[in-house]
C-alpha positions as a printed NumPy array, in Angstrom:
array([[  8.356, -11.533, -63.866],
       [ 10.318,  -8.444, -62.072],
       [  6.878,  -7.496, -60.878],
       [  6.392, -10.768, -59.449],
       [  9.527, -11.178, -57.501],
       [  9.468,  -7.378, -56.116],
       [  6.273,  -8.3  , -54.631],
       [  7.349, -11.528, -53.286],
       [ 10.33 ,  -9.92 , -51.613],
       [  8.128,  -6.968, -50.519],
       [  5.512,  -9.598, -48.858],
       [  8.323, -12.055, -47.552],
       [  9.788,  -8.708, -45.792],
       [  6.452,  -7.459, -44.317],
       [  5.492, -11.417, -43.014],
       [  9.214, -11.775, -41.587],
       [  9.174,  -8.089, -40.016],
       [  5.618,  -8.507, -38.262],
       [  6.503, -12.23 , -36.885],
       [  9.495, -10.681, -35.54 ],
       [  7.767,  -7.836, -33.515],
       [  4.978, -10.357, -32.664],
       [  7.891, -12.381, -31.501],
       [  9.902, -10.025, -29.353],
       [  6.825,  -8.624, -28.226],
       [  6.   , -11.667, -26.547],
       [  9.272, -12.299, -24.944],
       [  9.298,  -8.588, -23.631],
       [  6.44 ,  -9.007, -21.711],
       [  7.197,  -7.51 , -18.42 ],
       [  4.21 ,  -9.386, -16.332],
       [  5.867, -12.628, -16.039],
       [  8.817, -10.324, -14.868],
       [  6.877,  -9.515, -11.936],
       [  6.846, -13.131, -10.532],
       [ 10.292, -12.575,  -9.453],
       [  9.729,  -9.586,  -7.14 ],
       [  9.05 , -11.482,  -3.417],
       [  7.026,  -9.942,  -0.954],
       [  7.031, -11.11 ,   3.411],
       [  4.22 , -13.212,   3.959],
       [  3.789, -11.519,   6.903],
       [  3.596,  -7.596,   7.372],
       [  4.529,  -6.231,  10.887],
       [  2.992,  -3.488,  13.082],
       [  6.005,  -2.687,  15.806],
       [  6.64 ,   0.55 ,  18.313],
       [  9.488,   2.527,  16.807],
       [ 10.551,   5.417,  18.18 ],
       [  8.014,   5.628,  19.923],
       [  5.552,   5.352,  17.552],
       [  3.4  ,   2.724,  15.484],
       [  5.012,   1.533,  11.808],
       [  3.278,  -0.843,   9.479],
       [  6.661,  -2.603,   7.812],
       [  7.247,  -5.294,   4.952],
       [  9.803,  -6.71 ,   3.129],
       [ 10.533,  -6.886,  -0.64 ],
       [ 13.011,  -8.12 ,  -2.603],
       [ 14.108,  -9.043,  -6.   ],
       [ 14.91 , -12.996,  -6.093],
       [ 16.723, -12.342, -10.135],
       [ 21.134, -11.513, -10.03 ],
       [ 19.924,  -8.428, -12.37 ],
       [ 17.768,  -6.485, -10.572],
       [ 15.064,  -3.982, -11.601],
       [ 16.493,  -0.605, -13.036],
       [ 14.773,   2.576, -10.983],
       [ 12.686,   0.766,  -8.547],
       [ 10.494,   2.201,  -6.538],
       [  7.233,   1.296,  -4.313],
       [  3.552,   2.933,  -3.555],
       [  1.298,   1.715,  -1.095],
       [ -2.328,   2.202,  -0.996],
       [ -5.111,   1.419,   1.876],
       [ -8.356,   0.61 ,   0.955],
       [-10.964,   1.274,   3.879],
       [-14.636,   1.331,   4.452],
       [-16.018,   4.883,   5.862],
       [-19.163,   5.519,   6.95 ],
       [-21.251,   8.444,   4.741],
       [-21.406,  11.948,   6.61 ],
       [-25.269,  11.119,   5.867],
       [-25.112,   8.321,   8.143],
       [-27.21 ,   6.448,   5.846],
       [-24.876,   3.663,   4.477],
       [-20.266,   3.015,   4.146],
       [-18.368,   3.113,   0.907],
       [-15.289,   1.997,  -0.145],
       [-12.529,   4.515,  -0.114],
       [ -8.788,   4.472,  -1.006],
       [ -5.99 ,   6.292,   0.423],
       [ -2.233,   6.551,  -0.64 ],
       [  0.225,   5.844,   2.445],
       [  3.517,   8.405,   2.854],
       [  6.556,   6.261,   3.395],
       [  9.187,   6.908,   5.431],
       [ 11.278,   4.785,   4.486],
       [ 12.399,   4.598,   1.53 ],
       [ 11.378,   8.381,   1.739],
       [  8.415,   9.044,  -0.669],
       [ 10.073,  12.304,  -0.786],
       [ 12.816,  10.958,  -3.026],
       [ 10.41 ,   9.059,  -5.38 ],
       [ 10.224,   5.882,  -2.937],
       [ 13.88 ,   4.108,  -4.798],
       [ 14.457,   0.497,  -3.926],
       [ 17.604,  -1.349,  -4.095],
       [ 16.059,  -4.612,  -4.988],
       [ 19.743,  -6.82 ,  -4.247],
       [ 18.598,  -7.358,  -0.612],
       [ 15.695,  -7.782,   1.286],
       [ 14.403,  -3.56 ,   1.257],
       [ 11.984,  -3.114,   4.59 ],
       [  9.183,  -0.425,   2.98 ],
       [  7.903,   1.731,   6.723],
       [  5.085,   3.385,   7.254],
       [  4.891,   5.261,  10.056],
       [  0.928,   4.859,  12.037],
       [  0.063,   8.22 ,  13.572],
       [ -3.073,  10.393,  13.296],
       [ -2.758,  11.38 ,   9.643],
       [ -1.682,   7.94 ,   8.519],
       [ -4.616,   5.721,   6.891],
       [ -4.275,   2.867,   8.433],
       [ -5.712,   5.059,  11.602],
       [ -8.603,   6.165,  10.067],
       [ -9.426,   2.582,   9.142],
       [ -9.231,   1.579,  13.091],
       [-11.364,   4.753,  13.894],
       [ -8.916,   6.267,  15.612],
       [ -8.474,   9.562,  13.983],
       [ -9.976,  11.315,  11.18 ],
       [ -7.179,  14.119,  10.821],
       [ -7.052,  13.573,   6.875],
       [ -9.914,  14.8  ,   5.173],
       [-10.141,  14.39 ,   1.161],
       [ -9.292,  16.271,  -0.88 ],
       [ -6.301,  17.861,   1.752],
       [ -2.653,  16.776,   0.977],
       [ -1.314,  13.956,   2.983],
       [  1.269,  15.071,   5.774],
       [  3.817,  12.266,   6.333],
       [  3.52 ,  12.381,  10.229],
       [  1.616,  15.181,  12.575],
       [  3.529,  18.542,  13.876],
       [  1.672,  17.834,  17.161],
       [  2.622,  15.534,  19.686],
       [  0.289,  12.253,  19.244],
       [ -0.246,   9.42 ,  21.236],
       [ -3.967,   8.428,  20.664],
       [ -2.621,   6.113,  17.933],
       [ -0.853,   2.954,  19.636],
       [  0.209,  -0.722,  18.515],
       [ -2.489,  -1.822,  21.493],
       [ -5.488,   0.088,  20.387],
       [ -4.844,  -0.639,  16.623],
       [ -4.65 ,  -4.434,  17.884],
       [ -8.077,  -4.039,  19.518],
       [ -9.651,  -2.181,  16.059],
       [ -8.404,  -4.56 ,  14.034],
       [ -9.927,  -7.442,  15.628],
       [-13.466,  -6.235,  14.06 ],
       [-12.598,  -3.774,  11.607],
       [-11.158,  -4.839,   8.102],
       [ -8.345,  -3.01 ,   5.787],
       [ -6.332,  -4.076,   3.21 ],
       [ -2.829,  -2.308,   1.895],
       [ -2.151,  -2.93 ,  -1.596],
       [  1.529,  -2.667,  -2.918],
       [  3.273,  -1.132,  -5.939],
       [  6.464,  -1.906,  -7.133],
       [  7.314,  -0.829, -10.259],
       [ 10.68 ,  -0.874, -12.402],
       [ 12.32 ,  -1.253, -15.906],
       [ 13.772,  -5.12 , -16.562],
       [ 17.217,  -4.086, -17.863],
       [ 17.415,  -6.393, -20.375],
       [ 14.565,  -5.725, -22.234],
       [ 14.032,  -2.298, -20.985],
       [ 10.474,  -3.106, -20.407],
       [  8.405,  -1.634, -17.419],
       [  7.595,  -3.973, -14.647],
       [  4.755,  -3.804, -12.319],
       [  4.413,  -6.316,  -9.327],
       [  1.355,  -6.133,  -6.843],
       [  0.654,  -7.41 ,  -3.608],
       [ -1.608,  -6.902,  -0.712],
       [ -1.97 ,  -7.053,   3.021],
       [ -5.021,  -7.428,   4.855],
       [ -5.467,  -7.357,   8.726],
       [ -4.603, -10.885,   8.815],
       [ -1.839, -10.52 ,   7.565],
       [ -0.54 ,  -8.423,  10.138],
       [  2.452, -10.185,  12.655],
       [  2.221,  -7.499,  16.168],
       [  5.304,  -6.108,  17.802],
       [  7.852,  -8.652,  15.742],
       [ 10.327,  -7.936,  13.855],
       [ 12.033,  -9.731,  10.545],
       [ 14.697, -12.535,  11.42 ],
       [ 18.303, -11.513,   9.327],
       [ 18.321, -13.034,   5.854],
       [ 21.529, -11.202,   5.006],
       [ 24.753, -12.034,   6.314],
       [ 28.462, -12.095,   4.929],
       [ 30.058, -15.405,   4.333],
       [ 33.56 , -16.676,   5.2  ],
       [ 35.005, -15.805,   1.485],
       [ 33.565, -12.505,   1.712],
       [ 30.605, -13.094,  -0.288],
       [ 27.078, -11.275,   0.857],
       [ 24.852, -14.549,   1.38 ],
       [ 20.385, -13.594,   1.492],
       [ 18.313, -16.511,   2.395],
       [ 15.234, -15.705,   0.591],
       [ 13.087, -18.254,   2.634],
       [ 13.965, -16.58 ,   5.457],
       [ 12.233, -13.066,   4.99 ],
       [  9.066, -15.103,   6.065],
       [ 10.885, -15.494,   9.52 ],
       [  9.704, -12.756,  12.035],
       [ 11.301, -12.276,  15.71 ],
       [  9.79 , -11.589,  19.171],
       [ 10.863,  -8.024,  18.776],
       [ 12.154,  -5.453,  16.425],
       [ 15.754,  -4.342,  15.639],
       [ 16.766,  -1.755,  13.286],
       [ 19.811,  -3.402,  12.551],
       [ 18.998,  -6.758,  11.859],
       [ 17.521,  -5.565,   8.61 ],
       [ 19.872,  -4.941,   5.539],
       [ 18.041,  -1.968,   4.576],
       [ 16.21 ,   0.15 ,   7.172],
       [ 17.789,   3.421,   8.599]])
């Protein structure tokens, strides 16, 4: 009989201890997670500085945000072979200049974050409009060209783009603080996609008690024109 109950407590144990991880490792999924993270419907291509930058929005729509954000961008482009004889799909990260890849690309998710890319010759999103061919694989990316460059501008990647195709997937990636699971949330941006010489309207203002107010439906809103500090998070 002692037999028999160790082995009933030993089995009840193992059934209760495996429906419990089963359990939690449902609810710790961090995919559904990933619905919260909100991307612009709408990326922008605007003259800054006198250059070019491909620019989006993201943003966390949860109170408790991701832990250790952080964002990659990749462009996928077709390339023709040196052979002449056919073109292959090819993907290419994008440097970031904002927030500075540099410093591991950190988000603060609490407001809208504007992720930059700045266009010039090395920049991807060139080579996909024909425009330059400065980067050659396997050479390391250089976030922006030591020589003065103006063969890449917002008009002539307009004109490219009307015939040429490119798409610009995002990363965002982050640990869910309450569960302390990694998060992962994708989106993409193809050449329709693209909004030219806007800007984002202000979702982020400060209310009369004091209170920071973000009107998510408006980071869909773009402007005529672009201005640095009309966005919460771009410097």
């Amino acid at each position: 009989m002692a037999v028999v109950l160790s082995v009933h407590v030993v089995w009840s144990l193992m059934t209760d201890a495996v429906l419990i991880g089963v359990l939690y490792a449902r609810i710790s999924r961090g995919q559904p997670r990933a619905t919260s993270i909100l991307f612009s419907d709408k990326a922008i291509i605007s003259t800054f500085d006198g250059k070019p930058h491909f620019m989006f929005q993201v943003c966390d729509a949860r109170k408790h945000t991701l832990l250790e954000a952080n964002v990659r961008c990749y462009c996928f482009l077709q390339q023709t072979s040196s052979a002449g004889n056919g073109t292959y799909l090819q993907s290419r990260a994008m440097r970031l200049v904002h927030p500075d890849d540099e410093l591991n690309s950190a988000l603060l998710l609490a407001t809208p974050a504007v992720v930059v890319h700045r266009v010039d010759r090395w920049s991807p999103l060139a080579a996909a409009a024909g425009l330059s061919e400065a980067h050659k694989f396997p050479m390391v990316l250089p976030r922006r060209s030591d020589d003065v460059d103006v063969s890449v501008t917002v008009d002539r990647l307009r004109d490219a783009f009307r015939s040429k195709w490119f798409e610009v997937v995002v990363l965002v990636e982050g640990v869910e603080p309450s569960t302390s699971s990694q998060v992962q949330a994708r989106h993409s941006y193809t050449q329709d996609d693209i909004a030219w010489e806007c800007g984002f309207h202000p979702c982020v203002q400060l209310g009369d008690d004091g209170v920071v107010e973000v009107d998510l439906e408006m980071m869909n809103e773009v402007t005529p024109s672009f201005d640095p500090a009309a966005v919460p998070s771009f410097s």
